[in-house]
Kinemage of the C-alpha trace (Angstrom):
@kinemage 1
@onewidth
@group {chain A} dominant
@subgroup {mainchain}
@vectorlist {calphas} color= white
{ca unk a 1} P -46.936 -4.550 2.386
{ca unk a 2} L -44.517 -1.657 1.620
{ca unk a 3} L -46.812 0.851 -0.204
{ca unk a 4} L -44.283 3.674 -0.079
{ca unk a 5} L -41.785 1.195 -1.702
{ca unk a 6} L -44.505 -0.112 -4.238
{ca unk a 7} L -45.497 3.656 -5.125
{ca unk a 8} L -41.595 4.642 -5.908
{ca unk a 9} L -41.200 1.358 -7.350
{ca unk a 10} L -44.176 1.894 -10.206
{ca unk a 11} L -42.770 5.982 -10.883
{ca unk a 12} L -39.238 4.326 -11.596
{ca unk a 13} L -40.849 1.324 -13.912
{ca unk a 14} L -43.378 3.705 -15.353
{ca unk a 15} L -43.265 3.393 -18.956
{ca unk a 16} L -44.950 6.584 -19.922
{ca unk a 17} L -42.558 8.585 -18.401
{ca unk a 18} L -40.752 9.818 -22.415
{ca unk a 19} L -40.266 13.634 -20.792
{ca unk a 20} L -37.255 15.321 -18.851
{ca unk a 21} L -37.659 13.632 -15.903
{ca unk a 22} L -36.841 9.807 -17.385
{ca unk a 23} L -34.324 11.614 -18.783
{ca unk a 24} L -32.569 13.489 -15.805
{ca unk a 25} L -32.930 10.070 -13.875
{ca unk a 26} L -31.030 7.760 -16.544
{ca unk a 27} L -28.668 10.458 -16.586
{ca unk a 28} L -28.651 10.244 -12.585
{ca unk a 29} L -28.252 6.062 -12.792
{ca unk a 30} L -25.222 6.280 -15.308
{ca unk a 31} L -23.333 9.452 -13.131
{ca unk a 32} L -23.730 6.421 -10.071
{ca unk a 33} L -22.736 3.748 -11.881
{ca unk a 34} L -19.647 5.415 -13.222
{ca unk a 35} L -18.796 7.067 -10.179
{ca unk a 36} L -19.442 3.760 -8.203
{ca unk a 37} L -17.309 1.759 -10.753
{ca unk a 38} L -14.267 4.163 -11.230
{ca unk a 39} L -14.169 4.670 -7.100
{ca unk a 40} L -14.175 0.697 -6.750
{ca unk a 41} L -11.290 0.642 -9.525
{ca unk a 42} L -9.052 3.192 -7.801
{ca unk a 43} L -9.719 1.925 -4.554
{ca unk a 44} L -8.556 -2.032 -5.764
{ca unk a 45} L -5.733 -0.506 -7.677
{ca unk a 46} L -3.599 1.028 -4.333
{ca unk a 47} L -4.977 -2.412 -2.383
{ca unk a 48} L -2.444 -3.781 -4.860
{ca unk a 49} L 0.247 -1.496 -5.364
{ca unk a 50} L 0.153 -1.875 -1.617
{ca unk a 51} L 0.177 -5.599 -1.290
{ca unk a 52} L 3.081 -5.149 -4.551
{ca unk a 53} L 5.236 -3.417 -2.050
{ca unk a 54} L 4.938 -5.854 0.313
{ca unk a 55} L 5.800 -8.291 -1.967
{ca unk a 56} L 8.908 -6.766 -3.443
{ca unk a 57} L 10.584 -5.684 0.048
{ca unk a 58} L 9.127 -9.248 1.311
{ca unk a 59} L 12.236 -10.683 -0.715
{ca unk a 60} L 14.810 -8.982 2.097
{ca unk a 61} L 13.088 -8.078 4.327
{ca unk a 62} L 12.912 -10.367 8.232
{ca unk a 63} L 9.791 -11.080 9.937
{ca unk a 64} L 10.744 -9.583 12.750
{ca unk a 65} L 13.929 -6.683 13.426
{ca unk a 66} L 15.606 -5.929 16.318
{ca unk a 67} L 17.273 -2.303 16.617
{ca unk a 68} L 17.725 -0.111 19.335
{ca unk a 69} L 15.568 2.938 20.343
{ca unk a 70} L 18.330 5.254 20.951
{ca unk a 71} L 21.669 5.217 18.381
{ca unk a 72} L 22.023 3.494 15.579
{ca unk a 73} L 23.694 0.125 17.178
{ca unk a 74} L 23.959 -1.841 20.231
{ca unk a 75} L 26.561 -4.500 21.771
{ca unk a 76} L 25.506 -8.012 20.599
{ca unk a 77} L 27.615 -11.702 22.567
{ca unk a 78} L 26.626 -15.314 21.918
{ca unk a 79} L 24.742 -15.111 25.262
{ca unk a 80} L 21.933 -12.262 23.505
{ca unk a 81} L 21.581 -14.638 20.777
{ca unk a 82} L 21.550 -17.462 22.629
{ca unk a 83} L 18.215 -16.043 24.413
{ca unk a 84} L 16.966 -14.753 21.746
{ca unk a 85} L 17.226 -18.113 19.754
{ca unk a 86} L 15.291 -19.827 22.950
{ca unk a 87} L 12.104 -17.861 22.418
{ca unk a 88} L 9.156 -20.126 21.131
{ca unk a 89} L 8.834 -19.652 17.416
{ca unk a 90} L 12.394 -17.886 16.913
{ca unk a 91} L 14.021 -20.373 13.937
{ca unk a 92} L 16.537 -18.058 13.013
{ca unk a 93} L 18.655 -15.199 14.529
{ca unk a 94} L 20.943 -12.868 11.901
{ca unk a 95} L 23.428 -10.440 13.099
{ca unk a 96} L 23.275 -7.433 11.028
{ca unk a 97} L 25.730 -4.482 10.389
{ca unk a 98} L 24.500 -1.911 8.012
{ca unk a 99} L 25.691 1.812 7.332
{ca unk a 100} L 26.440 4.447 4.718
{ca unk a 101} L 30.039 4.386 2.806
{ca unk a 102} L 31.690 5.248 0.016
{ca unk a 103} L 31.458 3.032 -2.970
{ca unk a 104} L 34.904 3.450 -5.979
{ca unk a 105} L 34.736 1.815 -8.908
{ca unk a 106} L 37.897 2.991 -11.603
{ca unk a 107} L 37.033 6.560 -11.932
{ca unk a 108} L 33.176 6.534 -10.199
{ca unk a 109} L 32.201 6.905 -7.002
{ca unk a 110} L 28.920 6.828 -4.957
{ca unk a 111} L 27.487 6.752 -1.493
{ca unk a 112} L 25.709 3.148 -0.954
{ca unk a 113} L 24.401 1.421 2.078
{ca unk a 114} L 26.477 -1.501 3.189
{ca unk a 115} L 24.550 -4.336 4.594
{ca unk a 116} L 26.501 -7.200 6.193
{ca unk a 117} L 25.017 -10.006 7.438
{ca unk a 118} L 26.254 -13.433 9.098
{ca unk a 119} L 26.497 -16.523 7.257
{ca unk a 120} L 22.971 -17.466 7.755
{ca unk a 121} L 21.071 -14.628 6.053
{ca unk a 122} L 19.867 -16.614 2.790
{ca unk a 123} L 17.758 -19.079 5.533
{ca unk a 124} L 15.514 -16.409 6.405
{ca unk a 125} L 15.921 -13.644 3.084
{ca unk a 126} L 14.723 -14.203 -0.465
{ca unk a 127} L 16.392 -12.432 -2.161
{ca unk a 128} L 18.677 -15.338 -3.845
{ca unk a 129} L 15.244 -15.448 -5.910
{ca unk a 130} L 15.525 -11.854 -6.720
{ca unk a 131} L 19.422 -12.216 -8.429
{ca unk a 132} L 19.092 -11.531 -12.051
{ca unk a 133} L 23.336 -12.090 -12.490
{ca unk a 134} L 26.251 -13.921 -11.380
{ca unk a 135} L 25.758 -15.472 -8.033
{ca unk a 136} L 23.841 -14.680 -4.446
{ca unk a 137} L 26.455 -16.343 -2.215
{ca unk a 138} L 28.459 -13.767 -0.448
{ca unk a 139} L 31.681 -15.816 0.691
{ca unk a 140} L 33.155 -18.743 -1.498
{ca unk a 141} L 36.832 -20.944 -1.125
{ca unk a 142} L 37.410 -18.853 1.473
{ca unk a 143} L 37.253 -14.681 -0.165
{ca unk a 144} L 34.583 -12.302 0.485
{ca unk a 145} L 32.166 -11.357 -2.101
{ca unk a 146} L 29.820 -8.306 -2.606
{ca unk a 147} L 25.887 -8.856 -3.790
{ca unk a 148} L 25.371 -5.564 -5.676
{ca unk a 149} L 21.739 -3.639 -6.475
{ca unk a 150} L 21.171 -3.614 -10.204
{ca unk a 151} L 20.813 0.736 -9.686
{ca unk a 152} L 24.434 0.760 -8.340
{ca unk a 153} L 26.058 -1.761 -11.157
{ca unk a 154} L 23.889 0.315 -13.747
{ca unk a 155} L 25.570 3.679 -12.405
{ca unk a 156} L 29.230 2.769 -11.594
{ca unk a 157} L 29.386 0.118 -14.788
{ca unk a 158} L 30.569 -2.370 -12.460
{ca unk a 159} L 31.666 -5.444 -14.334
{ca unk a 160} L 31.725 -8.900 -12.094
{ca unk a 161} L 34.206 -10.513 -10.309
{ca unk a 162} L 36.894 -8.279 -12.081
{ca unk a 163} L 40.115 -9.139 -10.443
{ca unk a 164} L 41.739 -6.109 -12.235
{ca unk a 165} L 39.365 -3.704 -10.534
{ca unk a 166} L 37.630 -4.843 -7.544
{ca unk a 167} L 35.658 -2.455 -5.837
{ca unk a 168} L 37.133 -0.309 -2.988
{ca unk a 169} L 34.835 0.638 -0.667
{ca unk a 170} L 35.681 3.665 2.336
{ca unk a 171} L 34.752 4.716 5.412
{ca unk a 172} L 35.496 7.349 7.568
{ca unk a 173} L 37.679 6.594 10.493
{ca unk a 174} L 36.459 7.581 13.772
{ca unk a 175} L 40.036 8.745 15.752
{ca unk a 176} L 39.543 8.908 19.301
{ca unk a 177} L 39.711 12.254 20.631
{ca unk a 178} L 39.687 14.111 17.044
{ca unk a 179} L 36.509 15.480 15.805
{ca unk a 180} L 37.992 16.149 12.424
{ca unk a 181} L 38.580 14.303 9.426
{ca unk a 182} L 42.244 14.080 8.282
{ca unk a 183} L 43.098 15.599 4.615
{ca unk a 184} L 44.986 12.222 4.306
{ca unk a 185} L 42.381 10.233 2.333
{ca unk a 186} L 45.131 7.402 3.679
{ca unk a 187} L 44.682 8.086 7.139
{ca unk a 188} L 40.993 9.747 6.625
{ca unk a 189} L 39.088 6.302 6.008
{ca unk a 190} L 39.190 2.686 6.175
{ca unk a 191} L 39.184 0.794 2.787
{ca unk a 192} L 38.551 -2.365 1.718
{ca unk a 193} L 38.551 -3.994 -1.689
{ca unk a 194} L 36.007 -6.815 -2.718
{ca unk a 195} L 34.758 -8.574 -5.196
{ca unk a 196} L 31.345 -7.983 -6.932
{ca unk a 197} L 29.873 -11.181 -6.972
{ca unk a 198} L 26.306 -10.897 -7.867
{ca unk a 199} L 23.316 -8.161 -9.076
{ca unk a 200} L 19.749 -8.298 -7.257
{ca unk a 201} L 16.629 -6.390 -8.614
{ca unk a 202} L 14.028 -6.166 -5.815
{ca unk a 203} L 13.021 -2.362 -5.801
{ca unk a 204} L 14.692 0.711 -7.076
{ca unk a 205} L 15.173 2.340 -3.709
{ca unk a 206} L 16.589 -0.802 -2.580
{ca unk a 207} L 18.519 -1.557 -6.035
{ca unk a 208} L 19.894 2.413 -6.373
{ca unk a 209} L 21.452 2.203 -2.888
{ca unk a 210} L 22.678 -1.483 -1.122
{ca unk a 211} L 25.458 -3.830 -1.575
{ca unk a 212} L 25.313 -6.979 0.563
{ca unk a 213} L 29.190 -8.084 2.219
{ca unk a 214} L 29.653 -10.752 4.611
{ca unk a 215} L 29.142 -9.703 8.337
{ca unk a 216} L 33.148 -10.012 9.021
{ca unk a 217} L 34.006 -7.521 6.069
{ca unk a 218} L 31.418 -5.235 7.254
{ca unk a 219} L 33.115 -5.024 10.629
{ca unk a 220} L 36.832 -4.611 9.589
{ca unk a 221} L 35.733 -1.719 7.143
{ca unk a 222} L 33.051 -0.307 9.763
{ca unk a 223} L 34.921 -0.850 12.923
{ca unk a 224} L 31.835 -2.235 14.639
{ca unk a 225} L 33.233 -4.725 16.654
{ca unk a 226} L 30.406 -6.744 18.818
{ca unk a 227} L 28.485 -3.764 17.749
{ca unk a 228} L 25.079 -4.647 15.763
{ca unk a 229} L 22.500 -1.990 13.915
{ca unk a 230} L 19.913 -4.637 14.220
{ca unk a 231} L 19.187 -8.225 14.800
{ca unk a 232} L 16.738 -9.729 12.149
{ca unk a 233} L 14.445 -12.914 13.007
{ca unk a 234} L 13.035 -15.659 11.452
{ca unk a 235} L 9.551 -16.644 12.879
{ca unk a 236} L 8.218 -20.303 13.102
{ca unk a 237} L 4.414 -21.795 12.851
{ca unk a 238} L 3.745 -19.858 16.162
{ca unk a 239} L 1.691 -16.585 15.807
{ca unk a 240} L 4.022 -13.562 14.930
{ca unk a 241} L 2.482 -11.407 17.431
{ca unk a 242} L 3.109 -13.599 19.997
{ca unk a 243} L 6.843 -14.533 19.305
{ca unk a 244} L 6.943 -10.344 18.776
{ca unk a 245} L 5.408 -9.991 22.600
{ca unk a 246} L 8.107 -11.949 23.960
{ca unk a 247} L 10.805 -10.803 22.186
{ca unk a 248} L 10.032 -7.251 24.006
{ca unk a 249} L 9.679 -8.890 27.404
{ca unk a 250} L 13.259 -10.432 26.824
{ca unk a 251} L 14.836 -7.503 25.464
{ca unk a 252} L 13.803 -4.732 27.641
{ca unk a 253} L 12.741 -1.160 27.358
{ca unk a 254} L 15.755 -0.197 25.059
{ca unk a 255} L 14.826 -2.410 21.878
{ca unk a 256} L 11.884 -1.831 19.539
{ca unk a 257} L 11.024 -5.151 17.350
{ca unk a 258} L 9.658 -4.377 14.117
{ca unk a 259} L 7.340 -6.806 12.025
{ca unk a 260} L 7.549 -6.300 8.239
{ca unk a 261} L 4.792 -3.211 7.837
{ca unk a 262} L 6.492 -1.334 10.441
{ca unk a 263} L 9.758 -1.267 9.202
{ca unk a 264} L 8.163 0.631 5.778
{ca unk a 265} L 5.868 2.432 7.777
{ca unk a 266} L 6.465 5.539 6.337
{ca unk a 267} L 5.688 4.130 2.589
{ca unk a 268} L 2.621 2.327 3.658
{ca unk a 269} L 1.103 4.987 5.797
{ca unk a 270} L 1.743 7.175 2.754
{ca unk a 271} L -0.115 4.632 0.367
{ca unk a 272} L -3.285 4.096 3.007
{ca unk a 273} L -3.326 8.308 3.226
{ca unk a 274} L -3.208 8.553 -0.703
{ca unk a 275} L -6.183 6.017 -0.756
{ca unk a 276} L -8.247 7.744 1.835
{ca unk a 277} L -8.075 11.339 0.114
{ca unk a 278} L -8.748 9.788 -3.593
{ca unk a 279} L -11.746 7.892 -1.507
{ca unk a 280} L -12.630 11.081 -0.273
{ca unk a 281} L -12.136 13.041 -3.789
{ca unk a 282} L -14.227 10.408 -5.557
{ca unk a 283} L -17.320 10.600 -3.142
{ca unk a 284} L -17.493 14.283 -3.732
{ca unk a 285} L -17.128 13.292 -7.394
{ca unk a 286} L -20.325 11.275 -6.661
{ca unk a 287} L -22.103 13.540 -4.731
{ca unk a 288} L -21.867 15.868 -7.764
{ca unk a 289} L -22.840 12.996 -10.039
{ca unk a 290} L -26.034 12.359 -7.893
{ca unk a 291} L -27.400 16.086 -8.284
{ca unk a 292} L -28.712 14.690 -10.966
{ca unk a 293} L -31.604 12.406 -8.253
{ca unk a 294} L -32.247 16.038 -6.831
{ca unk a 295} L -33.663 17.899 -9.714
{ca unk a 296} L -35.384 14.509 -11.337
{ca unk a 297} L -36.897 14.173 -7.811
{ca unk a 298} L -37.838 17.792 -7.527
{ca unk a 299} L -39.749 17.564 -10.930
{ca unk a 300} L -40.522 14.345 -10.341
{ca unk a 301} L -42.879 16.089 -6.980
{ca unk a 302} L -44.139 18.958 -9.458
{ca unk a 303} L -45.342 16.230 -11.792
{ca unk a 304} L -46.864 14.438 -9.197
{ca unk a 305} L -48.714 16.585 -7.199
{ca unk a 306} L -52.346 14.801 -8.327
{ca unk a 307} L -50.997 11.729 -7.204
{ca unk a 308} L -50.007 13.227 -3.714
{ca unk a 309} L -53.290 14.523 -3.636
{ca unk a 310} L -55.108 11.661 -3.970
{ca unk a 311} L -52.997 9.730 -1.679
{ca unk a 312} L -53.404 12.173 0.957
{ca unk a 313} L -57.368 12.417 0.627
{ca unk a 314} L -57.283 8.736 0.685
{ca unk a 315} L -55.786 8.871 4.233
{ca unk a 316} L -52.104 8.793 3.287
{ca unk a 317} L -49.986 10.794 5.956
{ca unk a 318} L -47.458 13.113 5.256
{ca unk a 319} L -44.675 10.619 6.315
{ca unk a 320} L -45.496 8.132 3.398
{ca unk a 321} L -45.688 10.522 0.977
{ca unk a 322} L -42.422 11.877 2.018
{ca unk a 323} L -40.991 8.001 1.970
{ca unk a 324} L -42.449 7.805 -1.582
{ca unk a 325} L -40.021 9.912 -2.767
{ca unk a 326} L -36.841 9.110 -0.486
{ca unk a 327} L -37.211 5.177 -1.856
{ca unk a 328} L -37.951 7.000 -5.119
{ca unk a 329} L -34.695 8.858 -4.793
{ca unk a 330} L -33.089 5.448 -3.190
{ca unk a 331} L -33.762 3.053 -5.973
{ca unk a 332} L -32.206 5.017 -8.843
{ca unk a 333} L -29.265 5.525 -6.799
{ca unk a 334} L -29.173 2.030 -5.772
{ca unk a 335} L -29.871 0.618 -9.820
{ca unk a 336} L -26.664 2.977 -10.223
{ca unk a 337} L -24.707 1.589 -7.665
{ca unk a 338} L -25.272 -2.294 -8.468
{ca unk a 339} L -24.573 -1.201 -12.094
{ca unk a 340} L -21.471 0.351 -10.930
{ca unk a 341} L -19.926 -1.992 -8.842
{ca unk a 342} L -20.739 -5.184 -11.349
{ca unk a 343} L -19.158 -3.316 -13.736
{ca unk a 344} L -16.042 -2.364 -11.501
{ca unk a 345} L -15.845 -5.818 -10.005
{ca unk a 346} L -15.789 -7.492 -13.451
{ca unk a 347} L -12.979 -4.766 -14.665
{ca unk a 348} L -11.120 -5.508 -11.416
{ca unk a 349} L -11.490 -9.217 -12.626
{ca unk a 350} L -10.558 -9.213 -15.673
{ca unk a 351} L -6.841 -6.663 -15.187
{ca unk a 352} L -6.308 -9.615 -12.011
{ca unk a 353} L -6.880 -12.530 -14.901
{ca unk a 354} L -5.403 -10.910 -18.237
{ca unk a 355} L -3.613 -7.712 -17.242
{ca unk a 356} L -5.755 -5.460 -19.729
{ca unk a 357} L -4.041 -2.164 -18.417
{ca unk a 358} L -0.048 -2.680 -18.858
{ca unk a 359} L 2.260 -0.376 -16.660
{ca unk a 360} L 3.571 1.289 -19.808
{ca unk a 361} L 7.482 1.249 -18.699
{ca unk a 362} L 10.339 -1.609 -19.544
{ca unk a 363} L 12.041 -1.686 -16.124
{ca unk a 364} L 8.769 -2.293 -14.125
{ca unk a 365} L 8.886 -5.358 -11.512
{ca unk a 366} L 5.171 -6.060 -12.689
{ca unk a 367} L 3.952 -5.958 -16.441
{ca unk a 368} L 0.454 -4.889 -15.333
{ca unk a 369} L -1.147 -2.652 -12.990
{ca unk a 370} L -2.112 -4.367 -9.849
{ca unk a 371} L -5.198 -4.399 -8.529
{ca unk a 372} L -6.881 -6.633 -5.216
{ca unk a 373} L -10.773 -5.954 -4.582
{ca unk a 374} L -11.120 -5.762 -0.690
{ca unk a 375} L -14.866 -6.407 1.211
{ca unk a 376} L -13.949 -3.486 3.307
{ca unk a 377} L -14.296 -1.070 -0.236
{ca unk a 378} L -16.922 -2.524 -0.933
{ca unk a 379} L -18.789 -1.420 2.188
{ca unk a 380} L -17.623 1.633 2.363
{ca unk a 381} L -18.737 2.610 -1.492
{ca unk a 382} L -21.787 1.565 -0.288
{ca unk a 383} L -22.044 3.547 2.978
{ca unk a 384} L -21.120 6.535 1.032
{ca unk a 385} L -23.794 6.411 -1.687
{ca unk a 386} L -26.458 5.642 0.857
{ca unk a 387} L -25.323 9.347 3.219
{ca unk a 388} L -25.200 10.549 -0.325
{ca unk a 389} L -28.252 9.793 -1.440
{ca unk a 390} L -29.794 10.557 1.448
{ca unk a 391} L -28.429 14.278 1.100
{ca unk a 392} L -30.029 14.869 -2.325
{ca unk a 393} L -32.892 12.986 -2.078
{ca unk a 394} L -34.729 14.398 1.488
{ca unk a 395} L -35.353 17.839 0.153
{ca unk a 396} L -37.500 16.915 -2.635
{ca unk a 397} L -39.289 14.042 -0.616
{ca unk a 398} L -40.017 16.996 2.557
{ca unk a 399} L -41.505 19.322 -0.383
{ca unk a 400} L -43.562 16.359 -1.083
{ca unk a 401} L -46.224 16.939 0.672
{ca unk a 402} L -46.520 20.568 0.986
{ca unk a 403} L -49.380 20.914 -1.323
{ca unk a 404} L -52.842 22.141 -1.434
{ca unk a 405} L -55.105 19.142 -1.620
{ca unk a 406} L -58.233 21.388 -3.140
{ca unk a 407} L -55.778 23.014 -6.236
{ca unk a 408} L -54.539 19.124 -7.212
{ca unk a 409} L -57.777 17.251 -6.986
């Protein structure tokens, strides 16, 4: 039998206790439970913003890219592809070319990324899901056609498949042995005109800044040649880790292969760092909250001290008493926390199942706030109120017993 437990057990039941110590120790229970729920809230809500931006660059992005570790392209013949194509697990091998250029439209102008890709980019990509006008298919009867970001047609006014205007995109021509650009814009840059054929909306980075052009446009107007900025893969039903292995082993020392996380590594790692200070700002939050257990405790030992006495004269050694108080000290922190996380579970629930919390603005990809509820979170909420309460409860509970037994009997 637990007599420590049972003794902390009756004080927190107690139903004479009407004075300033129940008080201070509701108080303490409802600073947990709030703290608990609002840090299990927070926590789900960048578990889904971060699964929503895998989601959203999910729709272009490969399973696995190929670029090199040093410049920004590489030579690419049939007989790369051909052994990359031979790995186990490898369905699909697209030849990228992708760089910066200069984007007219009648009197507007921008600086875009142009992203061409070979013929069999819509096998691997999703973004045909993400086209909200005109058409995804970048070459039809023969004439090239450019998929546009919703950002760029929004900002250049770019009407489709206008014959009268097509868009003329430029690039800077590289003149061997010149290292500076001709006044001449006609001898300063390759152009090309094309056709918009189609608007995506997958993120507004993404949407502010790409057009899409078939991989042979992209090399007349970029002079790349057999020249590739990356290679992008399609994996199978074997393990991506393992087709990502061999990949390496085929490649060699000059390639990097990139599954989706770490080509956004930047965004992500700035997501999980965001998450860990708020986790870290919310515990201190809580720590604060649970001052409250310290002074209820404290009093809570003043009130006591006949009690203490008694125990002790009845054999009870300073070590119990001083567990008395810690599970004392434990169970309204832990009535708190169970409070707390039921209550930030079933919020968590509910925003996943009806979208309570809306994100407020028209042009959001989501109409809610996302939210996921992760084990890990969880555990950790728990870890931390269990250090914390620790902290503010072993003071009281090694005061405990520092009393004279012939004043309190």
């Amino acid at each position: 039998m637990n007599v420590p437990f049972l003794i902390a057990w009756r004080y927190f039941r107690s139903k004479k206790k009407r004075n300033i110590i129940s008080i201070i120790s509701n108080i303490s229970m409802i600073g947990v439970a709030v703290g608990t729920m609002a840090l299990i809230i927070v926590l789900s809500v960048f578990n889904g913003l971060e699964d929503l931006v895998r989601s959203l660059y999910g729709k272009s992005d490969p399973d696995l890219k190929i670029t090199a570790l040093q410049g920004k392209s590489f030579p690419v013949d049939a007989f790369l592809v051909t052994r990359l194509r031979a790995v186990p697990g490898v369905q699909l091998v697209t030849e990228v070319i992708e760089d910066n250029a200069l984007l007219r439209y009648h009197e507007r102008q921008m600086v875009v990324k142009v992203k061409g890709v070979s013929e069999n980019y819509y096998q691997q990509s999703e973004i045909d899901s993400a086209i909200v006008d005109g058409t995804h298919q970048l070459r039809r009867n023969g004439e090239d056609f450019a998929l546009i970001g919703a950002g760029v047609q929004h900002e250049l006014s770019i009407a489709l498949e206008n014959r009268f205007a097509p868009l003329q995109l430029l690039y800077p021509r590289n003149t061997p042995g010149k290292k500076t650009l001709s006044m001449n814009p006609e001898t300063a840059f390759n152009q090309e005109p094309i056709l918009a054929g189609g608007v995506f909306a997958i993120e507004q980075h993404v949407d502010d800044s790409y057009i899409f052009v078939p991989l042979g446009f992209a090399q007349r107007l970029l002079r790349y040649d057999n020249r590739r900025t990356a290679l992008e893969v399609k994996v199978g039903k074997r393990p991506l880790e393992d087709v990502k292995a061999e990949l390496k082993q085929v490649l060699g020392p000059g390639f990097q292969v990139l599954d989706s996380d770490e080509q956004h590594v930047s965004l992500l790692k700035a997501i999980k760092v965001e998450k860990m200070f708020v986790f870290i700002t919310f515990a201190f939050i809580l720590l604060i909250a649970s001052l409250n257990i310290f002074f209820s405790l404290s009093m809570l030992v003043i009130d006591k001290r006949k009690d203490v006495a008694i125990l002790m004269a009845m054999g009870a050694s300073p070590n119990i008493i001083r567990r008395v108080f810690l599970m004392e000290g434990a169970i309204v922190a832990q009535v708190g926390a169970v409070v707390g996380l039921s209550l930030g579970i079933l919020i968590c629930w509910l925003q996943q199942r009806f979208g309570l919390v809306s994100m407020g603005m028209a042009t959001s990809v989501v109409d809610s706030y996302p939210v996921k509820m992760q084990v890990s979170d969880v555990l950790w909420v728990g870890v931390a109120i269990v250090f914390i309460t620790i902290a503010v409860s072993i003071r009281p509970a090694l005061n405990a017993p520092q009393i004279d037994l012939r004043e309190n009997l």
